[in-house]
C-alpha positions as a Python dict, from the first residue, in 0.01 Angstrom:
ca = {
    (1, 'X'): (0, 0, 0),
    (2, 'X'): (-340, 67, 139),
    (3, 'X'): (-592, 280, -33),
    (4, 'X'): (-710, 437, 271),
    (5, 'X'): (-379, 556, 356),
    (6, 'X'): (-308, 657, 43),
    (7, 'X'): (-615, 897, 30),
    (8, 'X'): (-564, 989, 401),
    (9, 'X'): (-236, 1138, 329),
    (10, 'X'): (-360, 1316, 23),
    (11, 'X'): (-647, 1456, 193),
    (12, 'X'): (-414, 1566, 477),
    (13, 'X'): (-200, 1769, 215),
    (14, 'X'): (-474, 1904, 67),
    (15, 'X'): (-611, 2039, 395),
    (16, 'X'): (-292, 2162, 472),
    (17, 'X'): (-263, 2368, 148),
    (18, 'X'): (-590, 2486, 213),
    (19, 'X'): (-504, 2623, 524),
    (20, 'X'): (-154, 2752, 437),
    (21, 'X'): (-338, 2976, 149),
    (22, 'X'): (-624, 3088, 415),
    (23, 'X'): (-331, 3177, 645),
    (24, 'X'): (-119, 3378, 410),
    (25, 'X'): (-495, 3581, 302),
    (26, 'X'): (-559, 3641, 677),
    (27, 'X'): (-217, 3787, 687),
    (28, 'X'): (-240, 3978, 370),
    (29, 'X'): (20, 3818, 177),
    (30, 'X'): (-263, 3709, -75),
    (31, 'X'): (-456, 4016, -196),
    (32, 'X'): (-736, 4019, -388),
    (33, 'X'): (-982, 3854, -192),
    (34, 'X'): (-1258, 3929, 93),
    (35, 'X'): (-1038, 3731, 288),
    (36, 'X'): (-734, 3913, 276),
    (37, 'X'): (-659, 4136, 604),
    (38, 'X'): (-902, 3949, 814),
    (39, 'X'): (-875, 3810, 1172),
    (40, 'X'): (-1039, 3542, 1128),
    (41, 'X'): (-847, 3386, 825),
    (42, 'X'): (-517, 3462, 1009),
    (43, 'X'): (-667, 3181, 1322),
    (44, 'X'): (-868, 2933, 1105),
    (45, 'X'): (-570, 2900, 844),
    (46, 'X'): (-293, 2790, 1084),
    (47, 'X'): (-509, 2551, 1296),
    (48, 'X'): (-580, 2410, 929),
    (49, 'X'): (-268, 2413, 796),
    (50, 'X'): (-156, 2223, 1157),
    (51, 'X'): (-499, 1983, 1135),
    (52, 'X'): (-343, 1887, 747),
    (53, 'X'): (-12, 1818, 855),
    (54, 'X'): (-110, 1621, 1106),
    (55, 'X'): (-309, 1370, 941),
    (56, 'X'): (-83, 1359, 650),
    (57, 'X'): (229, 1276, 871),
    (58, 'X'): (7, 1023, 1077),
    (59, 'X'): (-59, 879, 750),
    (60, 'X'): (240, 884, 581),
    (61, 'X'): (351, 698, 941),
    (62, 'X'): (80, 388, 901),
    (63, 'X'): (230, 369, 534),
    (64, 'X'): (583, 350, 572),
    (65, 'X'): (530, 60, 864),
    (66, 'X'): (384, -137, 634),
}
């Protein structure tokens, strides 16, 4: 296994749990925060989310090859 795939695909799951949490704020399923029932949160947090799980899976891809 590769190092740099190994921390690709964690950093892609991180990103993506980053944005699944700023999602489900924008949304208001996550109260208690400045962030909660806002606009903007309910955009950036899915095109995060999407951004994460794209370079995890891409990673996850160059791993299992190998």
């Amino acid at each position: 296994m590769r190092p740099v795939f190994v921390g690709t695909l964690a950093l892609g799951v991180i990103v993506a749990l980053f944005g699944a949490i700023w999602a489900l704020q924008g949304f208001g399923v996550l109260q208690g925060s400045p962030m909660s029932n806002t606009t903007t949160w309910s955009i950036i947090g899915p095109i995060t989310a999407v951004i994460g799980v794209v370079v995890a899976v891409a990673s996850w891809r160059k791993l299992s090859r190998r």
